[in-house]
N, C-alpha and C positions, 0 to 999 in steps of 0.2 A: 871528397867533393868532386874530384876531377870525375872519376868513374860515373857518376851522376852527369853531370853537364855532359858528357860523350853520350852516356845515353838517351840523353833529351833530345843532345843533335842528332843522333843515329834514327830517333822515332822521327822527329821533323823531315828528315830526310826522306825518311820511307815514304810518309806521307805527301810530300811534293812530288816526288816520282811516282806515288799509287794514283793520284785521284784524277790525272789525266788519262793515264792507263784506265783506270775502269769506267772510265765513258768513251773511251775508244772500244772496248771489249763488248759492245752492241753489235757487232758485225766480227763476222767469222768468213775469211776468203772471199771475203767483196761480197756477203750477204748479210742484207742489216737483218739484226736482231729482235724479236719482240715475244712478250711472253704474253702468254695468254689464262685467264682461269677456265675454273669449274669443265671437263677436268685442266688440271693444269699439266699446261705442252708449252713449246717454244716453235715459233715461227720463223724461217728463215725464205726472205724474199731476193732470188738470187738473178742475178742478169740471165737476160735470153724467154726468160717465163717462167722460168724451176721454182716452185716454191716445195717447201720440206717443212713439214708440219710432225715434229715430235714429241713423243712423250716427253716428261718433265727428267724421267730419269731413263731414258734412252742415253746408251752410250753410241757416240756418233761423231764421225769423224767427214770434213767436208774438205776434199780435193780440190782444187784448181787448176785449172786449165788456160796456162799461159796468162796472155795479156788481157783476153776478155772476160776474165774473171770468173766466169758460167764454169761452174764447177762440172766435172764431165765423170767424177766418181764418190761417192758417199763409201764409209765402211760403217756399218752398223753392229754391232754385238751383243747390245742387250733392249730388249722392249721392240716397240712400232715405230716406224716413224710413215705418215701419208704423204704421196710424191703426185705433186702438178707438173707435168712435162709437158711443156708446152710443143705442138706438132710443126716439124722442121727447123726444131731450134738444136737441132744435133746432137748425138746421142749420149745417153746419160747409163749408167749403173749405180745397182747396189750390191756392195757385194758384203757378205757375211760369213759365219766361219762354216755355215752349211751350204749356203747355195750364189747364186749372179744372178739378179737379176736386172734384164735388161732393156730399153726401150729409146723408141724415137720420137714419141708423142701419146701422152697420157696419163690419166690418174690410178694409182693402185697404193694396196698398203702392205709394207711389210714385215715383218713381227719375230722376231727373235727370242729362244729361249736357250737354254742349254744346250739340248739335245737335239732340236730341230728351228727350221724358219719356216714360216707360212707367209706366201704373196698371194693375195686377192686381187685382179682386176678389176675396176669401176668403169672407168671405161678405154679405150684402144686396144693394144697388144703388149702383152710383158711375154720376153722370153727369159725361160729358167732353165737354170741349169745349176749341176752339182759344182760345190764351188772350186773344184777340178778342170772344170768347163764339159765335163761328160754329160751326155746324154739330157740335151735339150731338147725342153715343151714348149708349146707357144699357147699362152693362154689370153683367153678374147672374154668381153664385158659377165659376169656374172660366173666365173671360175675362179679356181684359186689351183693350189699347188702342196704340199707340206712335204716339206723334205727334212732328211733321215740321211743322217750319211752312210754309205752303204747300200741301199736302201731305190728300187725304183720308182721314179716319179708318177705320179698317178694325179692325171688330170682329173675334178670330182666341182660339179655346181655347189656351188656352196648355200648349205637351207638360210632362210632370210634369216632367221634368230643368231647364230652363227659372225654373220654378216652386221647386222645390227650393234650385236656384243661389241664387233671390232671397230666399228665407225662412232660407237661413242665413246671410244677412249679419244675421240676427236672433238667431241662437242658434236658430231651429225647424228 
């Protein structure tokens, strides 16, 4: 019987200490949390203007940046996640295990696979580069980028189907 009662206390336990925790776990580095369907992503609405709109099963990692909390780095690894930089609100990255991408105001998406990353611009300037920091592009509203490590960067318009594909893993 003791063995039993321990472990009733040990569950009650758990469960006092979880269930405040996981209503705390809506917000990741000072950005609340919310999930979204059809498709299903997660929103993250960060101080400064940054919002990060990710797939449901994007692996992603959000930095902070001291006291203001405005996160100043994402690592991304696996899937998209769409980035709202708001202009002059100081500069943000993404970096992955292909490429940096970087900016000071604007919307783009960027998408992780194995072997490579693809940023698309929507609209401002994202600069990329090899996630080295070699050999940076700057790409402006209706480009994109697909990087390859090893591999030189090749600025290319991206056809609307393409484009399309990638903005409705967003709901757009």
């Amino acid at each position: 019987m003791p063995i039993r009662v321990s472990a009733i206390f040990a569950a009650l336990t758990w469960l006092i200490v979880m269930v405040p925790l996981s209503s705390s776990a809506q917000q990741v580095n000072h950005c609340p949390k919310s999930e979204l369907g059809d498709p299903p992503r997660v929103v993250y609405q960060c101080a400064g203007g940054l919002v990060l709109e990710a797939e449901a099963a994007a692996a992603l990692g959000i930095v902070s940046n001291g006291a203001s909390g405005r996160p100043n780095t994402v690592e991304l690894t696996k899937d998209g996640v769409l980035v709202e930089v708001e202009p002059g609100s100081g500069p943000f990255q993404i970096l992955t295990p292909h490429a940096i991408a970087a900016v000071r105001g604007t919307v783009y998406a960027v998408d992780v696979t194995d072997n490579s990353t693809s940023v698309f611009v929507m609209r401002g300037e994202v600069v990329v580069s090899h996630s080295d920091g070699s050999e940076g592009v700057s790409l402006s509203p209706g480009f994109g980028v697909e990087v390859f490590e090893g591999e030189p960067l090749i600025i290319t318009r991206w056809p609307s189907v393409k484009v399309e594909r990638l903005l409705a893993r967003f709901g757009r």
